[in-house]
N, C-alpha and C positions, 0 to 999 in steps of 0.2 A: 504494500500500500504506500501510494506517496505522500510525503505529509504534506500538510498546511502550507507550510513557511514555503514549499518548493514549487506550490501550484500560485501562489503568490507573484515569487519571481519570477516563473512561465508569465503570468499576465501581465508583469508590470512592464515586461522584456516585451511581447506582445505591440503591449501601446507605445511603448517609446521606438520600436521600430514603426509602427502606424505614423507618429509624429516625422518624422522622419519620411517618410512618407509623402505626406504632409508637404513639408518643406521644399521636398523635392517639385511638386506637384506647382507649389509656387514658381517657382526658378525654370519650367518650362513653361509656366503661365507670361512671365517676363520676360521669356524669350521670345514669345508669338509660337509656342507650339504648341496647340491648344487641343488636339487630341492625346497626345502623350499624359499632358497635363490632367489632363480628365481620368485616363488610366490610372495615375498617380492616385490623385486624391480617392477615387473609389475603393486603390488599395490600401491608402491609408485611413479612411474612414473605418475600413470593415475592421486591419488589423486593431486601432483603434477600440472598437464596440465588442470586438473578441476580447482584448486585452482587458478591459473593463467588466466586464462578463465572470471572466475567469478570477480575475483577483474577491471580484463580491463575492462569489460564489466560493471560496477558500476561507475568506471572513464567516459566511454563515458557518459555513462546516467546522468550523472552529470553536464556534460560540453553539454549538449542539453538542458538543463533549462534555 
């Protein structure tokens, strides 16, 4: 079983690659390549709402022990 604290860092690793993402998604938005760009953010949106998912969801399970 994997514990708390490691389903945590999967998520928090998750959104900060989402951010990232993110970021990126800007920087082809300011370059005028506006399909890349789009790509980007969709994937940093999702990794984002996964990463955030996952960390709640290790807090519950944490606070049910």
């Amino acid at each position: 079983m994997i514990s708390y604290e490691a389903i945590v860092g999967i998520g928090i690793t998750l959104a900060e690659l989402g951010l990232l993402c993110l970021m990126l998604a800007l920087a082809e938005h300011l370059r005028s390549v506006r399909k890349i760009a789009l790509i980007w953010f969709a994937l940093g949106a999702v990794l984002m709402i996964v990463g955030g998912l996952t960390t709640a969801f290790a807090w519950s399970k944490s606070r049910r022990r």
